[in-house]
C-alpha beads as a LAMMPS data file, in Angstrom:
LAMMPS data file: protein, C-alpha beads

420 atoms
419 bonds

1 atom types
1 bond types

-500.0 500.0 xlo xhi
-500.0 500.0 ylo yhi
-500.0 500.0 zlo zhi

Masses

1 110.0

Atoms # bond

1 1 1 317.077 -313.959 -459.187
2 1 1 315.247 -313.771 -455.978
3 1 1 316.696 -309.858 -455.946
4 1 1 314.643 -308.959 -458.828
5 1 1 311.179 -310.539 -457.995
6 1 1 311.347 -309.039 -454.288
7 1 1 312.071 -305.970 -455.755
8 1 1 309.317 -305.880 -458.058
9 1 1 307.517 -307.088 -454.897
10 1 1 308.327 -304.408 -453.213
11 1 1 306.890 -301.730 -455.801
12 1 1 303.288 -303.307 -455.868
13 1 1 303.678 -302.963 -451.475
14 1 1 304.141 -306.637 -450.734
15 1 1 304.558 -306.791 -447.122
16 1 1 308.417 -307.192 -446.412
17 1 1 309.660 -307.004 -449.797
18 1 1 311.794 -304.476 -449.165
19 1 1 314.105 -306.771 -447.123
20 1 1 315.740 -308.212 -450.062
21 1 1 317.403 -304.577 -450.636
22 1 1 319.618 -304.872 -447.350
23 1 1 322.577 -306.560 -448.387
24 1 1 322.999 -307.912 -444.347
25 1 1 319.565 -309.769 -444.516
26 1 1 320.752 -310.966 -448.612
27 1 1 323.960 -312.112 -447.179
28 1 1 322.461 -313.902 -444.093
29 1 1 320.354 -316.280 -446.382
30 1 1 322.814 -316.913 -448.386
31 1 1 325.112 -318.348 -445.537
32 1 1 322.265 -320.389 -444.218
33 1 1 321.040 -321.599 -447.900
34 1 1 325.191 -322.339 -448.953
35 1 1 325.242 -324.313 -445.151
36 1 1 322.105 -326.320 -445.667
37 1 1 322.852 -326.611 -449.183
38 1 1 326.287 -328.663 -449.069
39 1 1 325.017 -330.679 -445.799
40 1 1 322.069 -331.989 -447.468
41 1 1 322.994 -331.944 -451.487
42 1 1 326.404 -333.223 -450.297
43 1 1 325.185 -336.634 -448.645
44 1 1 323.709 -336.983 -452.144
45 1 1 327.008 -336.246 -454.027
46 1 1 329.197 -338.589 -451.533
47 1 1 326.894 -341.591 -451.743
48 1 1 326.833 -341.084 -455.745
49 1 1 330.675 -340.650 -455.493
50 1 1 330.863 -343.981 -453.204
51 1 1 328.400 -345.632 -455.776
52 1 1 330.479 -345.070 -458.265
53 1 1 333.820 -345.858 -456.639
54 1 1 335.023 -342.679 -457.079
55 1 1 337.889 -343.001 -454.128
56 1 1 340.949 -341.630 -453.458
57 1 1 344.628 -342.880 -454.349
58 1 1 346.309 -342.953 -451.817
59 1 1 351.162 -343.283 -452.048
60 1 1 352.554 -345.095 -449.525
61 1 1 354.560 -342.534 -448.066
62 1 1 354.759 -343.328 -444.136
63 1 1 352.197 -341.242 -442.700
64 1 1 349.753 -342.429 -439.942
65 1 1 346.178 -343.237 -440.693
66 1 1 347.352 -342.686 -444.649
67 1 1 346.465 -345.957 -445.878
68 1 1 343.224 -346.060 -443.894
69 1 1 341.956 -342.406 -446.447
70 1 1 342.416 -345.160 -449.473
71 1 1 338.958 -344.971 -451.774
72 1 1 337.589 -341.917 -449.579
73 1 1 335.032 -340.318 -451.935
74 1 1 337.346 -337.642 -453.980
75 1 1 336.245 -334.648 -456.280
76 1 1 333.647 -333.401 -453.245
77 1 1 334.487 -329.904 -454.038
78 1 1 332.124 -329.809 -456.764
79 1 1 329.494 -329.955 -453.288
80 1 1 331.509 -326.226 -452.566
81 1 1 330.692 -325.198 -455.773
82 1 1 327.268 -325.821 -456.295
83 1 1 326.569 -324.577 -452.614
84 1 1 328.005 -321.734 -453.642
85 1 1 326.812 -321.224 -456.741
86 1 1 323.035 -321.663 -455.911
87 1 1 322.570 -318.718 -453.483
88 1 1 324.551 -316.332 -455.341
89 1 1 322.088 -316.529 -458.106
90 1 1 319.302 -316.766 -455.765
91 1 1 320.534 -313.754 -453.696
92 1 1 322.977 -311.513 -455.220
93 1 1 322.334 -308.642 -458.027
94 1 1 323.267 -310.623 -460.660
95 1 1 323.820 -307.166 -463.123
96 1 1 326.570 -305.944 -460.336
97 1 1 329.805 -306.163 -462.651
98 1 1 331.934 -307.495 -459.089
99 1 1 329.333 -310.898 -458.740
100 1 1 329.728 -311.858 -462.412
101 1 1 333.330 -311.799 -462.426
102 1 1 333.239 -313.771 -459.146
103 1 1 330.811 -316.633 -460.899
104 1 1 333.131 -316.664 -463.638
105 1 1 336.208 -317.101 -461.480
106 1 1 333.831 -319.854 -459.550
107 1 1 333.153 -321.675 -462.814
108 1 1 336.624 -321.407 -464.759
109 1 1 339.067 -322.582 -461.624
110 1 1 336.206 -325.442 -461.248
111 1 1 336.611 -326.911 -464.766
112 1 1 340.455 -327.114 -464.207
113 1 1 340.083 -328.525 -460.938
114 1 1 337.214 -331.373 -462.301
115 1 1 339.328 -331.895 -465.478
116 1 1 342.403 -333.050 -462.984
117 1 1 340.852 -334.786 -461.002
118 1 1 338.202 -336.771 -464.030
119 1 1 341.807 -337.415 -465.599
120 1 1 343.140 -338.984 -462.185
121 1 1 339.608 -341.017 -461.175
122 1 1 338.926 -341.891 -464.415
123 1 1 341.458 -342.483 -466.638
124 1 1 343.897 -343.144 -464.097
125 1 1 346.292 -341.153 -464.819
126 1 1 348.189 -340.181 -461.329
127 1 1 349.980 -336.911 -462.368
128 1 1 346.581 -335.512 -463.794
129 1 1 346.013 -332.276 -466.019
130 1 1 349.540 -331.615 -466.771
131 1 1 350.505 -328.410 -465.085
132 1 1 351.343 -326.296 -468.003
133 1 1 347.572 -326.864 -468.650
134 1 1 346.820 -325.890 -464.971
135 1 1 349.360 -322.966 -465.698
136 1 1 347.813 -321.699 -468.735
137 1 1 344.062 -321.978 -467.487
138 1 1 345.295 -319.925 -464.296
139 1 1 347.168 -317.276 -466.547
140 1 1 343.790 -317.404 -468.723
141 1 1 341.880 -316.408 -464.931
142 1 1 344.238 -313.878 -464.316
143 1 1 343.852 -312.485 -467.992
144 1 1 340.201 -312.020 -467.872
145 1 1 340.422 -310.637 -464.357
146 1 1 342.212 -308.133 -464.990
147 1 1 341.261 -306.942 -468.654
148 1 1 337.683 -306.556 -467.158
149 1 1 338.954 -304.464 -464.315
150 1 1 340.666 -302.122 -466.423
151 1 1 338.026 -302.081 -469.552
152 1 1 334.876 -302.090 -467.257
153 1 1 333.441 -298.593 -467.362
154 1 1 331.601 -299.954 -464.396
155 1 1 334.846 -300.627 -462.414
156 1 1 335.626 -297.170 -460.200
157 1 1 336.750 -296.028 -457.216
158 1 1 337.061 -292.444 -454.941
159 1 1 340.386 -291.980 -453.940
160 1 1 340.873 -291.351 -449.867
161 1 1 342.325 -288.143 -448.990
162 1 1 343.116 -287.113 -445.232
163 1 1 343.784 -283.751 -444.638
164 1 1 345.014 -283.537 -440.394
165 1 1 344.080 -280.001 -439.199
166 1 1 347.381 -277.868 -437.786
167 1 1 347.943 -277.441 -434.376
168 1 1 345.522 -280.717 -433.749
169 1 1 346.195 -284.599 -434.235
170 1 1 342.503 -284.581 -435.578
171 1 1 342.508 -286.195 -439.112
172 1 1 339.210 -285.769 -441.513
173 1 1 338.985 -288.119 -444.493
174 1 1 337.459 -286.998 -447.366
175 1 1 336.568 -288.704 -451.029
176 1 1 336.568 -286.680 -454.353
177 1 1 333.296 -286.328 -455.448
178 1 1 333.062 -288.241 -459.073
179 1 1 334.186 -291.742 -459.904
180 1 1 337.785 -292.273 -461.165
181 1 1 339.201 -295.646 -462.391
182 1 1 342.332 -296.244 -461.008
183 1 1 345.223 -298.495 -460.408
184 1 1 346.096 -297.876 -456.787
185 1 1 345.374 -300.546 -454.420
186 1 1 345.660 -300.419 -450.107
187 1 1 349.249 -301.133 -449.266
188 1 1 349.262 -301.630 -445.239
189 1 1 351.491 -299.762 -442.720
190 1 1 351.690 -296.645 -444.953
191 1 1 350.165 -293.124 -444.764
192 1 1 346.545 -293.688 -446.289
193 1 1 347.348 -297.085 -447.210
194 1 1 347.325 -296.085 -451.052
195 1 1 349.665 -297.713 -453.693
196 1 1 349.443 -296.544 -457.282
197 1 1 351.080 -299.044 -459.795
198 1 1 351.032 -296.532 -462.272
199 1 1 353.307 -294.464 -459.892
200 1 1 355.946 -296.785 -460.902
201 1 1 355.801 -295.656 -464.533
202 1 1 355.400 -291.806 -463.581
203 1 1 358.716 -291.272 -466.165
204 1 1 356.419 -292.120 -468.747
205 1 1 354.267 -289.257 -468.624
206 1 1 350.611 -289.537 -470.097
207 1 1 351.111 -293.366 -470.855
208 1 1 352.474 -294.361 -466.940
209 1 1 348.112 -294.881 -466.096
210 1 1 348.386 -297.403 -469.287
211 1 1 351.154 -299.320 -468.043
212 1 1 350.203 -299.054 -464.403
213 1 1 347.431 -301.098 -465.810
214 1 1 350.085 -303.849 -467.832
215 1 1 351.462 -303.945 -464.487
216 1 1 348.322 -304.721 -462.387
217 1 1 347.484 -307.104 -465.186
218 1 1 350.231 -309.293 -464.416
219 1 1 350.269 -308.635 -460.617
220 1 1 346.678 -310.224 -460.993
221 1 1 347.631 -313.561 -462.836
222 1 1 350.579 -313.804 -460.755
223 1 1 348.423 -313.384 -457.676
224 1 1 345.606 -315.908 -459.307
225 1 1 348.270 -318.676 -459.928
226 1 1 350.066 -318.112 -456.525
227 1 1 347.112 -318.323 -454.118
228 1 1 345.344 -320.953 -456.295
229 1 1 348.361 -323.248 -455.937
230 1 1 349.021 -322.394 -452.425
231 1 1 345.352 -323.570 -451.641
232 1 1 346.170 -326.965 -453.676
233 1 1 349.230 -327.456 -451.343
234 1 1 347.298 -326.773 -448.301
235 1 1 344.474 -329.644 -449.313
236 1 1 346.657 -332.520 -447.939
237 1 1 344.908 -333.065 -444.322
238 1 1 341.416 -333.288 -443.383
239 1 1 339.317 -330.077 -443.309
240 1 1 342.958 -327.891 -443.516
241 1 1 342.416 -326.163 -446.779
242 1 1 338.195 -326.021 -446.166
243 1 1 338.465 -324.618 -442.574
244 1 1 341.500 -321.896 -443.300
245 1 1 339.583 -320.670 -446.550
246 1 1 336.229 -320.357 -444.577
247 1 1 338.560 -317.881 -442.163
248 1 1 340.048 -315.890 -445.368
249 1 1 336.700 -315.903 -446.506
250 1 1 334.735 -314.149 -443.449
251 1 1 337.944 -311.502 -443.482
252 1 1 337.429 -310.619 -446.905
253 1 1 333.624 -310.438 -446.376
254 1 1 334.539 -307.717 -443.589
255 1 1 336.778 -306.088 -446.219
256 1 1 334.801 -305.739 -448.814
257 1 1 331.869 -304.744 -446.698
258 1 1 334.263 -302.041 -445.371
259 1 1 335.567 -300.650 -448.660
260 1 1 331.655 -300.851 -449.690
261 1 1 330.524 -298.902 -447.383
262 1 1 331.355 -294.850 -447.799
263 1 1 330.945 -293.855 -443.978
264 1 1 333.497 -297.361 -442.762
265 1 1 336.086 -296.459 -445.279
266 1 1 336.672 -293.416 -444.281
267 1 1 336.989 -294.075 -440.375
268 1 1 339.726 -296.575 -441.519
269 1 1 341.096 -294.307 -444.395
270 1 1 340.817 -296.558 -447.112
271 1 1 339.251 -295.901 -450.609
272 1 1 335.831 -296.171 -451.241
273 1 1 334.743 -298.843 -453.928
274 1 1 331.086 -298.437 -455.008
275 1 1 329.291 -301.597 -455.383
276 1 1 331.905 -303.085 -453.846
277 1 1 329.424 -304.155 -450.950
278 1 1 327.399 -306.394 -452.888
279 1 1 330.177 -309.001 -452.849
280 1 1 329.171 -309.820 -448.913
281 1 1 326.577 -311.474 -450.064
282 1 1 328.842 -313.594 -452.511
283 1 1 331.417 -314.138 -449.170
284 1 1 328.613 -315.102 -447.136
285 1 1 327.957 -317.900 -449.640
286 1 1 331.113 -318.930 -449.898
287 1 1 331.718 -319.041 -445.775
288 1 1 328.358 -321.314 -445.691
289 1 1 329.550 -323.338 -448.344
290 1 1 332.923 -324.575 -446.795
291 1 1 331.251 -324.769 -443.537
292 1 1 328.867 -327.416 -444.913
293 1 1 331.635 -328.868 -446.297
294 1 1 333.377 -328.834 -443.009
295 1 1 330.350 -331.502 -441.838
296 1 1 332.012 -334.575 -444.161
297 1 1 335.365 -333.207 -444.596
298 1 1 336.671 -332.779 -440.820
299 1 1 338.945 -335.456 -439.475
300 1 1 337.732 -338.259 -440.617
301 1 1 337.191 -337.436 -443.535
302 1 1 334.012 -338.496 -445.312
303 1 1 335.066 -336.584 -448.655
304 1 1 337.869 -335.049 -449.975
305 1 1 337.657 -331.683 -452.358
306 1 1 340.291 -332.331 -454.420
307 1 1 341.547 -330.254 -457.701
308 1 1 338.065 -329.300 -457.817
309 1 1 337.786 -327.830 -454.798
310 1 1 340.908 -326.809 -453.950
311 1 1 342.092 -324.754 -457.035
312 1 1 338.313 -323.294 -456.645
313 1 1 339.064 -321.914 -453.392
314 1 1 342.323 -320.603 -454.103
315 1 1 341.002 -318.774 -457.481
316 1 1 338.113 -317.189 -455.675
317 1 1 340.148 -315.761 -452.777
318 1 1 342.620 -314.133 -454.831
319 1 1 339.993 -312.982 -457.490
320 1 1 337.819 -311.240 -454.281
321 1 1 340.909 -310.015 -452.889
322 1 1 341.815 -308.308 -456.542
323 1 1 338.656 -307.274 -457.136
324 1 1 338.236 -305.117 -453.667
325 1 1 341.888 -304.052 -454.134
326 1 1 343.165 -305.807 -451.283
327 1 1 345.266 -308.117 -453.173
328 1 1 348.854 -306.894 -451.172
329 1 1 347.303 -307.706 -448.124
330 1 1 347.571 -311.742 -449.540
331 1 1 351.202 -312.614 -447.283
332 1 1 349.443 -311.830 -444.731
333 1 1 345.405 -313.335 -444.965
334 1 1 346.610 -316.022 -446.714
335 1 1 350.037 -316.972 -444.629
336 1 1 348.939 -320.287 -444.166
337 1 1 349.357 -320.899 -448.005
338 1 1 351.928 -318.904 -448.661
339 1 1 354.177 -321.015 -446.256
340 1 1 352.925 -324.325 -447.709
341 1 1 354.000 -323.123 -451.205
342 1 1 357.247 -321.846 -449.886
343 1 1 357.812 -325.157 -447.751
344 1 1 357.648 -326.681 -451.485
345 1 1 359.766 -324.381 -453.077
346 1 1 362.490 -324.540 -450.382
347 1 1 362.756 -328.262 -450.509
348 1 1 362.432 -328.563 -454.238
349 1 1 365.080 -326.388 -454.694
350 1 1 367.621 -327.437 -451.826
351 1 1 367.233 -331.009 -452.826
352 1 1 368.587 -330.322 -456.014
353 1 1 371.298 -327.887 -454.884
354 1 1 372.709 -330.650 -452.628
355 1 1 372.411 -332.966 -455.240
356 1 1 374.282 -331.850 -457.659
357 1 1 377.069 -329.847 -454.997
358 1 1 377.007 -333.709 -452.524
359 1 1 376.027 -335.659 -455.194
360 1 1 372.999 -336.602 -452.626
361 1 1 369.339 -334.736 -452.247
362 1 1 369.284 -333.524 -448.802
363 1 1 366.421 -331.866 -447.287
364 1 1 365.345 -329.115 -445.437
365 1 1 362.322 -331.046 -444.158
366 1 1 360.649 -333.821 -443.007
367 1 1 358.732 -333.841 -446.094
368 1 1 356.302 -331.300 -447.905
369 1 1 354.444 -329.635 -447.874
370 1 1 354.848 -328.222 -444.359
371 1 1 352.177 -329.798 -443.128
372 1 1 353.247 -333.636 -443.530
373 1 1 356.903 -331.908 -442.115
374 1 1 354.503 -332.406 -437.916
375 1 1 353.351 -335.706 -439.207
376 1 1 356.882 -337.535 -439.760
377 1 1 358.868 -338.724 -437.096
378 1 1 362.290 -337.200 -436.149
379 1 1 365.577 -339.321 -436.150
380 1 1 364.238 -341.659 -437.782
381 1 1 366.186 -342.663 -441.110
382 1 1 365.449 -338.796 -442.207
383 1 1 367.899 -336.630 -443.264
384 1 1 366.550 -333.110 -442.893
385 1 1 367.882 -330.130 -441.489
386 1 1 365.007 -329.321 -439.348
387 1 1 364.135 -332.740 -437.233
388 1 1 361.496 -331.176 -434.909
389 1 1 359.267 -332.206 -433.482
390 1 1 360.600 -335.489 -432.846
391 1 1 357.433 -337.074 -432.194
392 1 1 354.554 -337.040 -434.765
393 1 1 352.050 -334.792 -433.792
394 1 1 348.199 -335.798 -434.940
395 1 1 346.133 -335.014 -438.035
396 1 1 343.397 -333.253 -435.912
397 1 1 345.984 -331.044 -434.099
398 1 1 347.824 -329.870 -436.427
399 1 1 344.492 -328.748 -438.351
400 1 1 343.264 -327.241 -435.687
401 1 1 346.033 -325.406 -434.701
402 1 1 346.916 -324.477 -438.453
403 1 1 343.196 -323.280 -437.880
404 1 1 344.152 -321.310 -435.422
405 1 1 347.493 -319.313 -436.927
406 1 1 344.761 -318.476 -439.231
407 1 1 342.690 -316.660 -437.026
408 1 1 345.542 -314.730 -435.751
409 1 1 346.420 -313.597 -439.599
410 1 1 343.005 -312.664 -440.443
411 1 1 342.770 -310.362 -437.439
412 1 1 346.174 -308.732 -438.385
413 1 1 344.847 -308.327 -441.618
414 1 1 342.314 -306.339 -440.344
415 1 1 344.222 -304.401 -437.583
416 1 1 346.752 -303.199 -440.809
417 1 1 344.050 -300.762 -441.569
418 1 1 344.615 -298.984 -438.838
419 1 1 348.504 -299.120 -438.560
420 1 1 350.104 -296.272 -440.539

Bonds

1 1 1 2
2 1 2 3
3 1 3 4
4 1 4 5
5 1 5 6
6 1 6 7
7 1 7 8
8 1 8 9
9 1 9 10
10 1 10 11
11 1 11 12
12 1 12 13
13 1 13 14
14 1 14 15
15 1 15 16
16 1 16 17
17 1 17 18
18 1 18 19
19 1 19 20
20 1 20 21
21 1 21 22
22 1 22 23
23 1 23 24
24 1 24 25
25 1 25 26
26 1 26 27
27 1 27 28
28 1 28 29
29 1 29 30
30 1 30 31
31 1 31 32
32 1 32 33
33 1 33 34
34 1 34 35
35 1 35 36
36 1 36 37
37 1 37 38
38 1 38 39
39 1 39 40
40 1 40 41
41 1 41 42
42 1 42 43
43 1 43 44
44 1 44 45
45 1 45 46
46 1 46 47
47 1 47 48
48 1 48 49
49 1 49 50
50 1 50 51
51 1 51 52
52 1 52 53
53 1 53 54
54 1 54 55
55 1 55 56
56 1 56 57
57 1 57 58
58 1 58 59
59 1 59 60
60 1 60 61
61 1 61 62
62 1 62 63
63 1 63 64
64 1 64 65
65 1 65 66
66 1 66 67
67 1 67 68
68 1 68 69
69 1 69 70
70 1 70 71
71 1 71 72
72 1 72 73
73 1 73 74
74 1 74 75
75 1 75 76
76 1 76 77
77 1 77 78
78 1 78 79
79 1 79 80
80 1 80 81
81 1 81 82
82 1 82 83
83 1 83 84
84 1 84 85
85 1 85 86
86 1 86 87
87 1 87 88
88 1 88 89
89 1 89 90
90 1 90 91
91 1 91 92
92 1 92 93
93 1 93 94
94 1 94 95
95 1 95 96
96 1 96 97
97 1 97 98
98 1 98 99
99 1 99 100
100 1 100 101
101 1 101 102
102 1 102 103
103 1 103 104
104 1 104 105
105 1 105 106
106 1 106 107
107 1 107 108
108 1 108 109
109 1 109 110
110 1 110 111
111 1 111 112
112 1 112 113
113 1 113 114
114 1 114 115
115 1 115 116
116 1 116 117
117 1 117 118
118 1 118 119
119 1 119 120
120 1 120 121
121 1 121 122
122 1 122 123
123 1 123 124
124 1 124 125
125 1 125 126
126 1 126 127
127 1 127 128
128 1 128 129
129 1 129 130
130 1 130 131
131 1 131 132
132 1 132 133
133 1 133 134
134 1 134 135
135 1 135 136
136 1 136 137
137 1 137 138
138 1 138 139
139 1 139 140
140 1 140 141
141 1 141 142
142 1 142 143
143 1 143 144
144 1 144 145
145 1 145 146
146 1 146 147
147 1 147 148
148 1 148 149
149 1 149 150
150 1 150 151
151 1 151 152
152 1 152 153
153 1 153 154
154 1 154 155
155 1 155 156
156 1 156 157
157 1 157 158
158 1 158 159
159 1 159 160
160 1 160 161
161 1 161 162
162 1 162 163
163 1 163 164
164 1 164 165
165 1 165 166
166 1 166 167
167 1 167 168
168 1 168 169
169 1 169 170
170 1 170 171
171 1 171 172
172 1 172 173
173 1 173 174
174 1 174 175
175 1 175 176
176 1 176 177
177 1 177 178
178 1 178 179
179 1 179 180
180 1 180 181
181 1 181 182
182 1 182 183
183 1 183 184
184 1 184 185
185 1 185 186
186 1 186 187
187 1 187 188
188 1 188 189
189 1 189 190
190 1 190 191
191 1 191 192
192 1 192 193
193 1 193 194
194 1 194 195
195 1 195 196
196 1 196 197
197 1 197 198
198 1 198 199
199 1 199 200
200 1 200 201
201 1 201 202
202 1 202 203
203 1 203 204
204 1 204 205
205 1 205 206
206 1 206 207
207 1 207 208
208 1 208 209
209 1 209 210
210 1 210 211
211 1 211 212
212 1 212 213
213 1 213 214
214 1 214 215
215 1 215 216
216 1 216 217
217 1 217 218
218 1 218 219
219 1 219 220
220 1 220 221
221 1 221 222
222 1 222 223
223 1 223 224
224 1 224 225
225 1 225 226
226 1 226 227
227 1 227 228
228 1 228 229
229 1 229 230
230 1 230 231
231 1 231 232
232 1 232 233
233 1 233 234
234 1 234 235
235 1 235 236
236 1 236 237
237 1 237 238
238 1 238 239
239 1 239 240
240 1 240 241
241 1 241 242
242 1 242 243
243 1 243 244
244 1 244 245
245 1 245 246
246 1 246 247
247 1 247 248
248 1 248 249
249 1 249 250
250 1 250 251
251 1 251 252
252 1 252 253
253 1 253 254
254 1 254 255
255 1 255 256
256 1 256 257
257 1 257 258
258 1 258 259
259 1 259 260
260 1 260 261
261 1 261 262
262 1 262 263
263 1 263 264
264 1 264 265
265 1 265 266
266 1 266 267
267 1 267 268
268 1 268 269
269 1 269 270
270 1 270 271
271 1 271 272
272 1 272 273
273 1 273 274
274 1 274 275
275 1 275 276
276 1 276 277
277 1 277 278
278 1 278 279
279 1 279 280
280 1 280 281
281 1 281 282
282 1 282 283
283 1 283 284
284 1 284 285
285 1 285 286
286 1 286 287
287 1 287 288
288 1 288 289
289 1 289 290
290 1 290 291
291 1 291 292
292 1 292 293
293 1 293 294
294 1 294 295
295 1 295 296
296 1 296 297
297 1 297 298
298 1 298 299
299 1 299 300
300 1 300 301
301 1 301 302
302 1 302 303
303 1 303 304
304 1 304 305
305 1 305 306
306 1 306 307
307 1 307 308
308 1 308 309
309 1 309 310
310 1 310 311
311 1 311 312
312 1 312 313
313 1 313 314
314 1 314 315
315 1 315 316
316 1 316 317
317 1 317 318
318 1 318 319
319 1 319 320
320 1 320 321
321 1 321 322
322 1 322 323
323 1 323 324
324 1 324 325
325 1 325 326
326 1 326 327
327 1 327 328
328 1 328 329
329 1 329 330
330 1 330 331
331 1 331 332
332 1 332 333
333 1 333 334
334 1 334 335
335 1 335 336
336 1 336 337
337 1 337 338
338 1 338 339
339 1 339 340
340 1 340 341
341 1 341 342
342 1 342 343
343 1 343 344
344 1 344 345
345 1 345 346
346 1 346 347
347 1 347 348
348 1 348 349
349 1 349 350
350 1 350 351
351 1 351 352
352 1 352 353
353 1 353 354
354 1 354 355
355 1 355 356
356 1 356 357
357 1 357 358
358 1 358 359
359 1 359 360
360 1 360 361
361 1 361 362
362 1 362 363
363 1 363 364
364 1 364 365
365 1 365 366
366 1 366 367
367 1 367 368
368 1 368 369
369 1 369 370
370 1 370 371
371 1 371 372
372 1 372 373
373 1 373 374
374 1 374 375
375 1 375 376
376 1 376 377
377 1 377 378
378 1 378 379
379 1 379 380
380 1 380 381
381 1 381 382
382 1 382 383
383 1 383 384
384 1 384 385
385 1 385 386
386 1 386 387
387 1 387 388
388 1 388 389
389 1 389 390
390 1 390 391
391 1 391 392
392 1 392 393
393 1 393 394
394 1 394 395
395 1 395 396
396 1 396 397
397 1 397 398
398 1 398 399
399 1 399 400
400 1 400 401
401 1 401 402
402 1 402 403
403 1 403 404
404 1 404 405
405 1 405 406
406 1 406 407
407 1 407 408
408 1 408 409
409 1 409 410
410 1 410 411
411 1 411 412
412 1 412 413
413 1 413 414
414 1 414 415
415 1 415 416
416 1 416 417
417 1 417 418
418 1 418 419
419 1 419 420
């Protein structure tokens, strides 16, 4: 909102008006506002939350310092929300097609999250929104994501084309000069990092664009409902899930500026998405905001996100990472999630197979998700396969060094670009 009135501003000659037209200087008040924003609003939302006995339930499952989280304030991510919310509107260009669909994705995961978490608090119901609910409100996401994308007049890109000169190993990048919408997407480790979906349908003639878009359609809701989840799983130890999405989230800020920017995209040979830039200011938001979260959410925990905040996170990332066609770049960014669901999936499905071959769940390990796996003892009445370490490690180590595999996967994220 702020955009407009500076830029009105700006035509009658206000002195420094023109500011608000740099997305750097849009972007850097947004991080402060999103920051100040959930430290201060969110000491208002906890003691309401406390007021109201709004705590956490906490199973008795053998963990230290588990019983001491019991009636911790829960459902703080609607703090993340609201700190995000509020400088995007202030901030961003609220007609760019890329910040809408980011709101929406803000909003939508949001309700799902509050709705399973009201159910939980307040009617006490432990299981919460059932999760063919969750299921269907993440395919609904992933619908409207991806429809919008490929109906959008408004969503184009210009296709990266490196020409290297014979008899040199000098390589010029160049960008066809009109707008084309398009279902390729950066692939790393391959020559100009393209991928075309529709190349998979190339049989089909003048209908493989159509279905390269059915494709990407379903790539996006399975990529919504996959990183969503994984960010749910990760949300099980203080200031995990907040601190590894504020990483993802500064790494797809540098992404998007990247692909935003014309003269950046092509020294890194990836295609150009106009517009595309604007979403920095949205990322900057979104850093701010789980950095002010970070205040009353690191070890010990003050507040707790849950659903709310946690599905929220995960929806956004993959919806940014979609949006800026970065989306295969997700195993990597977002390792830390993609292990926790895995670390589900593995035990889940090798506690049955034992089962039913031993007549006895066994289990791969400790317990998950992976990161409860460091807090459990080893030898100790468990039967896993994997029994290390044998010692449990503590809550504020293992964040911090989940923290820091994190770093390491954003800047290989990054470096990708450049490996072909």
């Amino acid at each position: 909102m702020l955009y407009y009135l500076f830029q009105y501003l700006h035509t009658l000659h206000f002195p420094g008006a023109g500011m608000f037209s740099f997305i750097s200087f849009r972007a850097g008040l947004a991080f402060i506002f999103a920051m100040l924003c959930a430290t201060f609003i969110g000491r208002r939302i906890i003691d309401y939350l406390q007021k109201k006995q709004i705590g956490e339930t906490i199973r008795e499952i053998g963990l230290e310092g588990q019983l001491a989280k019991k009636g911790t304030p829960t459902m703080g991510g609607i703090i993340i929300i609201i700190a995000i919310l509020a400088p995007v509107l202030l901030f961003s260009k609220l007609d760019n097609i890329y910040t809408v669909l980011m709101i929406i994705a803000t909003v939508w995961m949001g309700s799902i999250g509050f709705l399973d978490d009201y159910i939980k608090v307040f009617r006490k119901h432990k299981e919460g929104l059932n999760g063919k609910f969750k299921i269907v409100g993440q395919i609904g996401l992933g619908l409207i994501i991806g429809l919008t994308l490929y109906l959008s007049p408004g969503v184009v890109m210009r296709e990266n084309v490196g020409v290297k000169y014979s008899g040199t190993n000098e390589e010029v990048v160049f960008y066809k000069n009109y707008d084309i919408k398009s279902t390729q997407t950066t692939i790393p480790f391959v020559k100009n990092h393209n991928l075309d979906y529709a190349g998979a349908f190339r049989f089909l003639g003048d209908n493989a664009q159509f279905w390269g878009w059915m494709l990407f359609i379903l790539v996006t809701i399975f990529i919504v409902t996959a990183v969503s989840n994984g960010a749910n799983m990760t949300d099980g130890l203080d200031g995990l899930a907040t601190g590894s999405s504020a990483i993802i989230g500064v790494t797809l800020g540098i992404l998007a500026y990247l692909s935003g920017n014309v003269n950046y995209a092509s020294y890194l040979n990836i295609m150009y998405i106009p517009d595309a830039g604007e979403l920095v200011v949205y990322a900057a938001a979104f850093i701010g905001a789980t950095i002010g979260f970070l205040w009353y959410n690191a070890f010990p925990a003050q507040v707790f996100m849950g659903d709310t905040g946690s599905l929220t996170l995960g929806g956004i990332i993959a919806v940014f990472a979609i949006i800026i066609h970065k989306e295969l770049l997700i195993p990597i960014l977002c390792g830390i999630f993609l292990v926790e669901n895995l670390s589900v999936i593995m035990q889940v499905a090798y506690f049955k197979r034992t089962k039913k071959k031993y007549g006895e769940g066994r289990r791969i390990f400790k317990m998950a998700p992976i990161h409860h796996h460091f807090q459990k003892q080893g030898n100790a009445g468990i039967q896993a396969k994997i029994q290390f370490p044998i010692m449990p490690v503590p809550e504020s180590k293992i964040v911090v060094r989940f923290w820091i595999i994190g770093m390491l996967l954003a800047a290989l994220t990054i470096i990708t670009l450049k490996m072909r």
